[in-house]
N, C-alpha and C positions, 0 to 999 in steps of 0.2 A: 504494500500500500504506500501510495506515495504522501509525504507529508514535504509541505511549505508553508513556511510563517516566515513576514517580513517585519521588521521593525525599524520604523523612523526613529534617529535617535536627534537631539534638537542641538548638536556639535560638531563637528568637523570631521573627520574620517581619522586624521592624526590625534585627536585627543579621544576619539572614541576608542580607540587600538589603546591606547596606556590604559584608559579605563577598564577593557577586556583583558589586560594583562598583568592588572592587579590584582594580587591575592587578598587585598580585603574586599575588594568590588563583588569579585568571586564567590568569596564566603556571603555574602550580602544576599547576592541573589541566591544562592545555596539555600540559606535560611529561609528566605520569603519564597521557595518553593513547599516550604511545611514539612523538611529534616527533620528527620529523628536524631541520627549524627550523622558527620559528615567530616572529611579530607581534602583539600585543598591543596594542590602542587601547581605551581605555575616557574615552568624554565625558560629562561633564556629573557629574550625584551622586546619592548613595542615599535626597536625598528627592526633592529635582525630578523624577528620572528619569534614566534615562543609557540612554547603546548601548554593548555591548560589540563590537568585531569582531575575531575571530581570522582567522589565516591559517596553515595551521601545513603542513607538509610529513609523512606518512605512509606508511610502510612496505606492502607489501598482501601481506603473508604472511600476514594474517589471512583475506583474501580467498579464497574457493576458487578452486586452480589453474588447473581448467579456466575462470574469467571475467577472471583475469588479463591473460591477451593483451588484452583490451580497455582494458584501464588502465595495464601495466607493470608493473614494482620499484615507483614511488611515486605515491601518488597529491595534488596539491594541492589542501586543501580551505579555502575563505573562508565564515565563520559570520558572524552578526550576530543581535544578542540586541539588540530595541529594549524598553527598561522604562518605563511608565510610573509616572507618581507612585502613592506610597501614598495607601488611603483609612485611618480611622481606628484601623484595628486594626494597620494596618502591612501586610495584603494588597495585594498590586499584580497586573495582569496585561503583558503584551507579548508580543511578535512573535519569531519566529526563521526565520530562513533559512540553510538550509547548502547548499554549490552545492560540486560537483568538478571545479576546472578539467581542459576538456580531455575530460569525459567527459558524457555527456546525463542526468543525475543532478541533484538537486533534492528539498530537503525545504522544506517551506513551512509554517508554522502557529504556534501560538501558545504561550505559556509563562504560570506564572499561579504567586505565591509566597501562599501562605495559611497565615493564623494558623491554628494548630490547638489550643495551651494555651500559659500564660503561655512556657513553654521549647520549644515545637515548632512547627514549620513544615513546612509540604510544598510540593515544588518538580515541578511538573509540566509536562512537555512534552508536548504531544500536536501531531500534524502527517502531513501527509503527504508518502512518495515517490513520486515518477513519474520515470521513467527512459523516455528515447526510444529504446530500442533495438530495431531492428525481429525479430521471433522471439524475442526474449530477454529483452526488459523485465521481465517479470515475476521472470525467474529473477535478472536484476542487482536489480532491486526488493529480493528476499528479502536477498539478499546485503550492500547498503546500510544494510537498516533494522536487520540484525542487525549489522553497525559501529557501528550509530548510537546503540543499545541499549549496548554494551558500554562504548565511549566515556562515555555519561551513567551507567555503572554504576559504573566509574573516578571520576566526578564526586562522587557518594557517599561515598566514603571520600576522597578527597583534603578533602573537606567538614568529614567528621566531625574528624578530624586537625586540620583549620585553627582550628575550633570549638574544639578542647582547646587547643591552643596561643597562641591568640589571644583570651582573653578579652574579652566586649562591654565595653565602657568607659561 
């Protein structure tokens, strides 16, 4: 199943990359996704390039009831956001993978930050789920991409917040 979410962020494509490449931003939005616990590792920097990887611990009340039984109370999920260097404008693209320990679930695809005027960027994720569940895939599929969706919506406003608070230097 395919999943896209885009996100206006209200800065510039360069101060939007530090902000993605900071491990308190990270945890920030870690947390306002409704963590249980969670890990934070961000290498490298906002102009080289960096990987982010979370690991965070999640509730599945969000989850419908009846797919539950397949996952439990919580589900563990390990992300990784590989970024490459900016080109000129400060646009960069990379890679994402989100995998849920424990469950046949998998998002695979790419992430891409682009300038859009001197103060806005757009933050796009597009990728795919595939879930190996035999009779059900699809319907865990739906289930998935719609976490996935809300999660990166979370991402948005914990964003915009950061942006007000944290002035580009």
């Amino acid at each position: 199943m395919q999943v896209l979410v885009t996100l206006d962020l209200p800065t510039d494509a360069r101060a939007a990359a530090v902000m993605l490449a900071d491990p308190a931003y990270v945890l920030e939005k870690v947390l306002a996704s409704g963590a249980l616990d969670q890990q934070v590792d961000v290498a490298g920097d906002a102009v080289a390039g960096f990987t982010v990887t979370i690991r965070r611990g999640l509730p599945t009340d969000a989850i419908p009831a009846h797919l539950r039984s397949f996952v439990g109370s919580r589900i563990d999920v390990r992300q990784v956001e590989v970024w490459e260097p900016a080109d000129a404008q400060g646009s960069r693209t990379g890679t994402v993978v989100l995998e849920i320990a424990g469950a046949p679930v998998r998002l695979t695809g790419r992430v891409s930050l682009t300038a859009l005027e001197a103060s806005t960027s757009r933050l796009v994720y597009e990728g795919e789920i595939k879930a190996a569940v035999p009779l059900f895939g699809a319907v865990v599929e739906e289930a998935a991409s719609e976490a996935v969706r809300a999660a990166l919506l979370v991402e948005e406003s914990v964003a915009q917040r950061w942006i007000e608070t944290h002035p580009a230097v």
